[in-house]
Each structure stands twice: as structure tokens, then as C-alpha cells.
N, C-alpha and C positions, 0 to 999 in steps of 0.2 A: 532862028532866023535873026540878025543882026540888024537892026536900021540905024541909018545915019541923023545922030541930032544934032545940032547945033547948041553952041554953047550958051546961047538966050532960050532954048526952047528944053533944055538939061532937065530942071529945078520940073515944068510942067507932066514929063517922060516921066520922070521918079515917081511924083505926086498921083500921075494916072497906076502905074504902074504897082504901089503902093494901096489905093484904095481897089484896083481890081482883084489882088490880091487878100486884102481884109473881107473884100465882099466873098469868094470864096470859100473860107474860114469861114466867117459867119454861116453860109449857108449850109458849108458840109455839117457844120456841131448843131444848126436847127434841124437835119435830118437825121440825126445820131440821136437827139434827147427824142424826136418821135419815134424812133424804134425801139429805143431804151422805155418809153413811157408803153407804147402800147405792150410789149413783151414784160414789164412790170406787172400790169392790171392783169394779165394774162396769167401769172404767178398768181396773184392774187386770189385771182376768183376762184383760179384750181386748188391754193391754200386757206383758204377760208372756209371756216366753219359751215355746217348746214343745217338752219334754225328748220322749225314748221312748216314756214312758207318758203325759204327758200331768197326772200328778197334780199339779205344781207350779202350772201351771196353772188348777187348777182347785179348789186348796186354800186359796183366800182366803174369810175370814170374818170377819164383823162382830160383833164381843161386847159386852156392856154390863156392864163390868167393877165401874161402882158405879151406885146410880142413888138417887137420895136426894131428898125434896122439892124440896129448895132446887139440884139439878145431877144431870147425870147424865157418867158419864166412859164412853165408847165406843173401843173398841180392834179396828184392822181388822189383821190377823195372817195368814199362810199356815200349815200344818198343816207345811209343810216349811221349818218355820224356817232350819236349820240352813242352808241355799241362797240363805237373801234375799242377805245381806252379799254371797257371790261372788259370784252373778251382777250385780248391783249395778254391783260393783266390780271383777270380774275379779279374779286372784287368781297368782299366783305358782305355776309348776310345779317339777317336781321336778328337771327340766334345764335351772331356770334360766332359762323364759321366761315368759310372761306370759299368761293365757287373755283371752280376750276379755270386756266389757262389755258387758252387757243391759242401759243403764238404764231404768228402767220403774217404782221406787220413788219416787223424788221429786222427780218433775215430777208425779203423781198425788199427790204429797202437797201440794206446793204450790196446785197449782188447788184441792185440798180446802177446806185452808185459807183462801185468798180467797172459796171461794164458802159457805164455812161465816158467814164473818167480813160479807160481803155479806149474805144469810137476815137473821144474828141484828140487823142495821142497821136493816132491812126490820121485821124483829119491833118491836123497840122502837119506833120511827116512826112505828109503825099503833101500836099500844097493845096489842098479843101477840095481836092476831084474823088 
């Protein structure tokens, strides 16, 4: 649909036109890193290790650390921080050998990322609908 502007009212049409636009964008890629994030944890907890109890497990969570018109910053964290890095990476004992490797953090952080970076492609492309 075409509307007619006037050549004093041009510069305000662009400007609207332009930020409804960005809001759009914005919005489509802050429901791209939420599908991206909870489909991550989702990886996660299916690829993680299973201690005794069980809580490592089952401690992964999705936070929204900032979230601001213009971005939001999303941080996916287990509650047993202190265990990501060893099991990760397996870790040094105290006679001198070596525990074993669970890895399970970043190959889930990679696919994250590609299917994050995929989404916001998709976003922009279509126009953020």
C-alpha cells in the first residue's frame, strides 16, 4: 500500500519506517537466541554426565543476564559450576594420573552457535516476522 508524503513530512516516514523496522529485527533474533538457548540446555542435560545424585545433571539453566531494547545477552550456566571445566576436560589426580573426559560442553556450544547464527540469517531475510 503506497501513502502519499509530503516532502517536509519525507525525513519523519523514513525515520518511523526505519526504527519499526529495527524493532522487528530486534525482536525476531530475541526469539531466535530463546529457542537457541532452551534447545542448547536441552543438549546439555541430555549430554551430561550422570554423577550419584544426579544434580549435575540436571543443574543447567538459561538466564537473561541483560536485556535491553536494542539486545539481549543470554547465559546458559549449571548451578554446579565448579565441575563444568573437570569434567570437560578431565583433570589431574593426586597420584599423578589423569581422570577421564566427559565432553558434552562444546560441541553443544558450537551447534548453539551455528543454529543461533542460522535463526538471526533467517530473521533479517524475512524482514524480523
Amino acid at each position: 500500500m503506497s501513502e502519499k508524503v509530503s516532502a517536509d513530512g519525507l525525513t519523519d516516514t523514513i525515520m518511523g519506517t526505519l526504527q519499526e523496522y529495527t524493532k522487528d529485527i530486534t525482536e525476531g533474533i530475541k526469539k531466535a537466541e530463546d529457542e537457541v538457548a532452551k534447545e542448547c540446555k536441552g543438549n546439555l542435560e541430555q549430554d551430561s554426565p550422570v554423577g550419584p545424585t544426579g544434580k549435575y545433571k540436571k543443574g543447567w539453566e538459561v538466564t537473561v543476564a541483560t536485556d535491553t531494547p536494542l539486545g539481549r545477552h543470554t547465559v546458559i550456566h549449571n548451578k554446579e559450576y565448579r565441575l563444568t571445566y573437570f569434567l570437560e576436560n578431565g583433570h589431574a589426580t593426586r597420584n599423578g594420573g589423569r581422570t577421564r573426559a566427559f565432553p558434552h560442553i562444546k560441541k553443544n556450544e558450537v551447534k548453539a552457535n551455528e543454529d543461533f547464527e542460522k535463526k538471526v540469517r533467517e530473521v533479517i531475510e524475512h524482514g524480523g516476522s
